[in-house]
C-alpha positions as CSV (number, residue, x, y, z in Angstrom):
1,X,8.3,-22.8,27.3
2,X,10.9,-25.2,29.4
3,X,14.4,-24.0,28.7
4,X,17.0,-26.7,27.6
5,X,20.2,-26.4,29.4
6,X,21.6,-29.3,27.9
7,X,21.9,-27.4,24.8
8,X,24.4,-24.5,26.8
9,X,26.8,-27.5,27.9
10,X,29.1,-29.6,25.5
11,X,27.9,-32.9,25.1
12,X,30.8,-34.3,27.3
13,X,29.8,-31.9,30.4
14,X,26.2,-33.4,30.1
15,X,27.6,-36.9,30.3
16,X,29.7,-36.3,33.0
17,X,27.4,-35.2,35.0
18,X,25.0,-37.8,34.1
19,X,27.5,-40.7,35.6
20,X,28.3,-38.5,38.7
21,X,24.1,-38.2,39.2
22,X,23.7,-41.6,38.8
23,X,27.1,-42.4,41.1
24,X,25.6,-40.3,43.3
25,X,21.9,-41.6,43.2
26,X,20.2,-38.5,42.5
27,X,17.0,-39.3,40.6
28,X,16.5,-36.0,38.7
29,X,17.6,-35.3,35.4
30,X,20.2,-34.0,33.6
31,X,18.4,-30.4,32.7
32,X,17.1,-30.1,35.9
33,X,20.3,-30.2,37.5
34,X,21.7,-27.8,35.1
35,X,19.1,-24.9,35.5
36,X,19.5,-25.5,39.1
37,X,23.4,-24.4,38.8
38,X,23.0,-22.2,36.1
39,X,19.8,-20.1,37.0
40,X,21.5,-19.8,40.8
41,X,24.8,-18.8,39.4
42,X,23.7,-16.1,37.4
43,X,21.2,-14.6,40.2
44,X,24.2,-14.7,42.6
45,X,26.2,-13.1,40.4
46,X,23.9,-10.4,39.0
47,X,22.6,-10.0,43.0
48,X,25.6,-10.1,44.3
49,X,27.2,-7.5,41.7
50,X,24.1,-5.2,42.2
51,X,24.5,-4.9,45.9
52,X,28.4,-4.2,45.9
53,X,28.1,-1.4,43.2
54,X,24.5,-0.1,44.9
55,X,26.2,0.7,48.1
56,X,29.6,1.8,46.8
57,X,31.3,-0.9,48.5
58,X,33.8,-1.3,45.5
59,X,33.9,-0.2,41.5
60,X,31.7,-2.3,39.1
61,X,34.8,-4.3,37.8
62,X,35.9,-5.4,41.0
63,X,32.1,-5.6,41.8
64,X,31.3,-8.4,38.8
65,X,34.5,-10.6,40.0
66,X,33.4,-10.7,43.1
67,X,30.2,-11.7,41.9
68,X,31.8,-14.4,39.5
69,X,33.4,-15.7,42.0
70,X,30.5,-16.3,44.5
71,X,28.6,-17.9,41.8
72,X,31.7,-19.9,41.1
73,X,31.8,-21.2,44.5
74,X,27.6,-21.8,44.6
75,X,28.6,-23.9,41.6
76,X,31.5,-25.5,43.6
77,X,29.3,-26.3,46.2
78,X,26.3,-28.3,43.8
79,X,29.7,-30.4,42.8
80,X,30.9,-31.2,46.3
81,X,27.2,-32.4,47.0
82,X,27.3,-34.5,44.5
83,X,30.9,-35.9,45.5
84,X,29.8,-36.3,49.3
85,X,26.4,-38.7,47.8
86,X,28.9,-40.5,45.9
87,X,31.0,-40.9,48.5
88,X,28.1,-41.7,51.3
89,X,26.3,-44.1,49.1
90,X,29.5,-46.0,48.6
91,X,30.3,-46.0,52.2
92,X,27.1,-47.6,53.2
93,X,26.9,-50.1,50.1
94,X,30.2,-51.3,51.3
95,X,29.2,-52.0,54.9
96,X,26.3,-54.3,53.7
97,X,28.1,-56.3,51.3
98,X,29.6,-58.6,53.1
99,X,26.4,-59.7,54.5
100,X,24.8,-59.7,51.1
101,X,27.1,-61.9,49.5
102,X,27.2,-64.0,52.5
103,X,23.0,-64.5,52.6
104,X,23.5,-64.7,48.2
105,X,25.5,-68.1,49.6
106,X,23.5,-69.3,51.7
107,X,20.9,-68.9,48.8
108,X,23.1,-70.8,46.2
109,X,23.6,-73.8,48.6
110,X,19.8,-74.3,49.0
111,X,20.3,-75.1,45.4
112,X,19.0,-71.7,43.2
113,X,20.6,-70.1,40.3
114,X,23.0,-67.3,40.6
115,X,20.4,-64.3,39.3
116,X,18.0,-66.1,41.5
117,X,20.1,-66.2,44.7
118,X,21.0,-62.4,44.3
119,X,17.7,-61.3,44.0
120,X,16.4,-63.4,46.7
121,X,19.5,-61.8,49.1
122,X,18.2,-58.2,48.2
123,X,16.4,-57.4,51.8
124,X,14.6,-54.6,52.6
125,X,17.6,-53.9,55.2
126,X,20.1,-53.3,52.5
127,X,18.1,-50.5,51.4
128,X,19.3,-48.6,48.0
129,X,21.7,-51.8,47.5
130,X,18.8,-53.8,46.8
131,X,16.8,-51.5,44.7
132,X,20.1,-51.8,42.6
133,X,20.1,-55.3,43.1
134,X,16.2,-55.9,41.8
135,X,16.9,-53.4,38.8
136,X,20.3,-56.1,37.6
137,X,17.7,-59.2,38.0
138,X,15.0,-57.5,36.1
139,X,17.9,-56.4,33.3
140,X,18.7,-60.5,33.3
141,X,14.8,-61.2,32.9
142,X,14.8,-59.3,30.0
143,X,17.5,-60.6,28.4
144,X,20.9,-59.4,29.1
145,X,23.5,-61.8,30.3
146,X,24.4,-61.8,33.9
147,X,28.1,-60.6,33.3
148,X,26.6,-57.5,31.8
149,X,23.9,-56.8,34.4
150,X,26.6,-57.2,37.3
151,X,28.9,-55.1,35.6
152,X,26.3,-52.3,35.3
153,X,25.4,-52.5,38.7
154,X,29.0,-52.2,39.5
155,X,29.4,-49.1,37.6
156,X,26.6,-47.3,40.1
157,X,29.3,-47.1,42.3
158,X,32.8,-45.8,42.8
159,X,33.9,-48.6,44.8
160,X,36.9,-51.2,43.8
161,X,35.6,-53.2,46.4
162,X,32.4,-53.7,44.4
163,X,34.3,-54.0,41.4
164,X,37.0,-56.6,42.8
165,X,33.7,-58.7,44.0
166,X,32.1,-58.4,40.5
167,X,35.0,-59.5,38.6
168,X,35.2,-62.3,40.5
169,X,32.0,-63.8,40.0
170,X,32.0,-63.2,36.0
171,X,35.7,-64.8,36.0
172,X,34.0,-67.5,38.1
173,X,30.8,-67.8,35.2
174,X,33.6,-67.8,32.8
175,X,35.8,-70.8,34.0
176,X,33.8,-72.7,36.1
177,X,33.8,-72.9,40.1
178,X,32.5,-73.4,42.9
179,X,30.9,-70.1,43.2
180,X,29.0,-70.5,46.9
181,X,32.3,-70.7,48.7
182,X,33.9,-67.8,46.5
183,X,31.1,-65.7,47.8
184,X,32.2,-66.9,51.0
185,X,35.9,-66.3,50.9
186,X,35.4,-62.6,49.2
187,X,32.7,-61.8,52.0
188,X,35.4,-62.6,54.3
189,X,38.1,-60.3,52.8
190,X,36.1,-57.4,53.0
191,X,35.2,-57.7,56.2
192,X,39.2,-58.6,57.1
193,X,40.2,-55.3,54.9
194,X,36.7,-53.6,57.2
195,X,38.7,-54.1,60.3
196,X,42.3,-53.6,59.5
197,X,40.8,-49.7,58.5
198,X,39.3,-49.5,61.7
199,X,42.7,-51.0,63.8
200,X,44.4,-48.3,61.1
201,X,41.8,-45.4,61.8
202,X,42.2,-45.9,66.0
203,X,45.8,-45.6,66.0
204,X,45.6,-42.6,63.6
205,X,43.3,-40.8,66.3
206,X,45.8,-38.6,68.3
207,X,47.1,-37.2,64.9
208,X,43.3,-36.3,64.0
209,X,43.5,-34.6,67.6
210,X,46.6,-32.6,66.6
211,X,45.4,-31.6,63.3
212,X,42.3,-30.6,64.8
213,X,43.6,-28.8,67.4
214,X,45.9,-26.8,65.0
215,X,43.4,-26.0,62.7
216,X,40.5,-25.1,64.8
217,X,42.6,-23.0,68.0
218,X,45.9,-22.5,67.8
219,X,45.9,-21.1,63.9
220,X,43.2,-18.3,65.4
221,X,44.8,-17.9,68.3
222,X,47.8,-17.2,66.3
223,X,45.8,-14.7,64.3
224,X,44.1,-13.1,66.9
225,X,47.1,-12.5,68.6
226,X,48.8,-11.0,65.7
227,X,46.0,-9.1,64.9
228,X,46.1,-7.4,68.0
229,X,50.1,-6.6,67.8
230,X,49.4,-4.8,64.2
231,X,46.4,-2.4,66.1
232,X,49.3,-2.1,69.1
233,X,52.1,-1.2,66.3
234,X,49.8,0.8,64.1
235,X,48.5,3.4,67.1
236,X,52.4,3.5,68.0
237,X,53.3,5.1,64.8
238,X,50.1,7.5,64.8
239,X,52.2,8.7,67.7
240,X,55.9,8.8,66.1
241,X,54.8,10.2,63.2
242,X,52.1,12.7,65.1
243,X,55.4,13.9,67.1
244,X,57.6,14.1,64.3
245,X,55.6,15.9,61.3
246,X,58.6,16.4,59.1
247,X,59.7,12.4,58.7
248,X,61.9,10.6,60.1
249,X,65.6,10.8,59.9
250,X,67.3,7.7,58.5
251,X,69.6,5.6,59.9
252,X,73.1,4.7,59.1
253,X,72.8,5.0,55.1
254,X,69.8,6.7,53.2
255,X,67.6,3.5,52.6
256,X,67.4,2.5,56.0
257,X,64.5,4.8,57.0
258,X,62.0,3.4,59.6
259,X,58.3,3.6,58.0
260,X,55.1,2.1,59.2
261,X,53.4,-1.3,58.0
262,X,51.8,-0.7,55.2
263,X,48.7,-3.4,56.3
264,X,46.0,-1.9,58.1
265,X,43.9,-3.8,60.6
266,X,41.1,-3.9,58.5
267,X,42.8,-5.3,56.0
268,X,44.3,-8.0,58.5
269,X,41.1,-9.1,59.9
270,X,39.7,-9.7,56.4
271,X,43.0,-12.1,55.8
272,X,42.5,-13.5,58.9
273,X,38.9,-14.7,58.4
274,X,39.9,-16.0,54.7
275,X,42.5,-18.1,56.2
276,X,40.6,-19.1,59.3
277,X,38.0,-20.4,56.8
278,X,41.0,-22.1,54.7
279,X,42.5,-23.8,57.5
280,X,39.4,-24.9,59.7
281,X,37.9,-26.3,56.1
282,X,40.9,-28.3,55.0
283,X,42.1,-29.5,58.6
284,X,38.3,-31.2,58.8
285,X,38.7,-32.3,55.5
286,X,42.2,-34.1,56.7
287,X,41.2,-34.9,60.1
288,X,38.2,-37.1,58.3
289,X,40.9,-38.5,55.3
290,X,42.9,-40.3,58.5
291,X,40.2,-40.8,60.5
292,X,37.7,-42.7,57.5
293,X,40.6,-42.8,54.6
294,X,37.5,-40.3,53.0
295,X,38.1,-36.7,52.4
296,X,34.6,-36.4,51.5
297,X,32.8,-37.7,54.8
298,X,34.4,-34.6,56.2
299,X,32.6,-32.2,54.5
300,X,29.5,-32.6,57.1
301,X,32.1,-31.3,59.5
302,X,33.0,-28.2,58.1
303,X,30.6,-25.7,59.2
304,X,31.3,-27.2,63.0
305,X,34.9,-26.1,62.4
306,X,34.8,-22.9,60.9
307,X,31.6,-21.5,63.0
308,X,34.4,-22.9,66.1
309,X,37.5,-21.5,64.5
310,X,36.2,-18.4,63.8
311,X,34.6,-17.8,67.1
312,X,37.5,-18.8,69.1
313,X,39.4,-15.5,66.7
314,X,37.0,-13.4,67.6
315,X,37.1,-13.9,71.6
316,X,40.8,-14.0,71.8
317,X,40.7,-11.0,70.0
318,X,38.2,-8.8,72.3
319,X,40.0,-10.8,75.2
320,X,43.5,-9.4,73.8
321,X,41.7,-6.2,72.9
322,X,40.6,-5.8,77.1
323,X,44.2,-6.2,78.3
324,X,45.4,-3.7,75.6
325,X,42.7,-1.0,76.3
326,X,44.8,1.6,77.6
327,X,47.0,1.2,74.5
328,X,44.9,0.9,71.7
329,X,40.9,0.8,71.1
330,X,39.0,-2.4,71.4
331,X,39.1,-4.7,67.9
């Protein structure tokens, strides 16, 4: 018996992530979706959970956080997919509208109908824009007005330019005009805004460099180094404290008494590969928010930059470890 997940969501959840399917252009359904992120969360969690408390790695509360949290982040992960088609489909249906509207004027001028010029512009070139394209002309054969068609079209995208192109033509239905050379004029502004991004992204490049070199070597050379100074500090007070047995005496007034850190390298290197992960993700995710003016078309660049940031911590480390050797064993 099929299991409906819609019916474990409210209503407005199930909506919501309706729209950002179909913004995204995922064909599946709604309840599909769902058991996808539900059934995965709870085997993460329950697998997860099992495994921590199996081999005594921590208690069974800490155990079941943990293993919230990883399903919280499987589920974070389905989202950010979603966001990344959203933002990729919009990306490419943006590059091929100017030359839509541009053939859709060329059409008009040989003397067809709006709906009819549309249609005939939707090439096999443009791709998913014209599947979207076909499916508004077939909504006008059946019946609906052409404002209405264009205006649901519009809303399979999260793109102003799409909308700004959209209300202009029904305002243009509406009043009057001539509608051939508005397609024109609008095809030329995108393109105009097209290339003042890219003039905009090209002088941006150098701070994409620094933020990329911040995130991706200094940051773990910075914690490899430290790293190394706690293992340094930490074997020097196993000394002090294994020549002085009975505590150290204070100094100057009773509450000044030297004491080692209380962090262990362990402890340390966990932190450090958390942040590593932190800064690497969110300098790609920054790097690609100059670079594109889209967060999201960074996301494909992630793995690159932690997998590179956390390698580069783990050579400087043994590197550091080597010229400390005869101080304190190799990290």
């Amino acid at each position: 018996m099929a299991i409906n997940f819609e019916r474990l969501v409210s209503r407005g959840l199930a909506r919501r992530l309706s729209a950002e399917m179909d913004l995204a252009g995922v064909k599946s359904s709604v309840n599909r979706m769902l058991g996808i992120a539900i059934i995965g969360a709870l085997v993460i969690l329950i697998a997860v959970s099992f495994l921590l408390t199996v081999t005594h790695t921590t208690s069974a509360p800490i155990a079941f956080i943990i293993g919230a949290g990883t399903a919280a982040f499987y589920i974070a992960i389905i989202y950010i997919f979603l966001e990344y088609r959203i933002d990729k489909r919009r990306m490419g249906m943006e590059s091929m509208l100017p030359d839509y509207l541009q053939i859709a004027s060329a059409n008009l001028r040989s003397g067809l109908s709006l709906d009819r010029a549309m249609m005939m512009a939707a090439r096999p070139e443009f791709t998913f824009f014209s599947n979207d394209v076909k499916d508004m002309s077939r909504r006008v054969f059946g019946g609906e007005t052409l404002a209405n068609a264009l205006n649901g079209m519009a809303a399979k995208y999260r793109s102003r330019q799409l909308n700004h192109t959209v209300k202009m033509i029904t305002e243009s239905l509406r009043y009057g005009g001539a509608m051939a050379d508005l397609l024109d004029q609008v095809s030329k502004d995108i393109r105009g805004q097209q290339m003042i991004q890219k003039e905009v992204s090209s002088q941006l490049f150098m701070y994409s460099i620094f933020i990329a070199f911040a995130g991706v070597i200094a940051a773990p050379v910075l914690y490899g180094l430290t790293g190394q100074m706690i293992s340094v500090t930490d074997t020097v007070w196993k000394g002090i404290l294994a020549a002085n047995p009975g505590g150290l005496p204070t100094i100057g007034v009773s509450f000044l008494k030297p004491s080692p850190p209380h962090i262990s390298i362990n402890t340390y290197r966990y932190f450090s590969i958390a942040a590593i992960i932190t800064i690497t993700g969110f300098a790609g995710l920054i790097m690609s928010s100059i670079s594109t003016g889209s967060a999201m078309r960074g996301i494909k660049y992630l793995p690159l930059f932690i997998l590179g940031g956390l390698g580069i911590y783990l050579i400087i480390a043994k590197l550091i470890a080597g010229l400390f050797a005869g101080i304190t064993p190799a990290a």
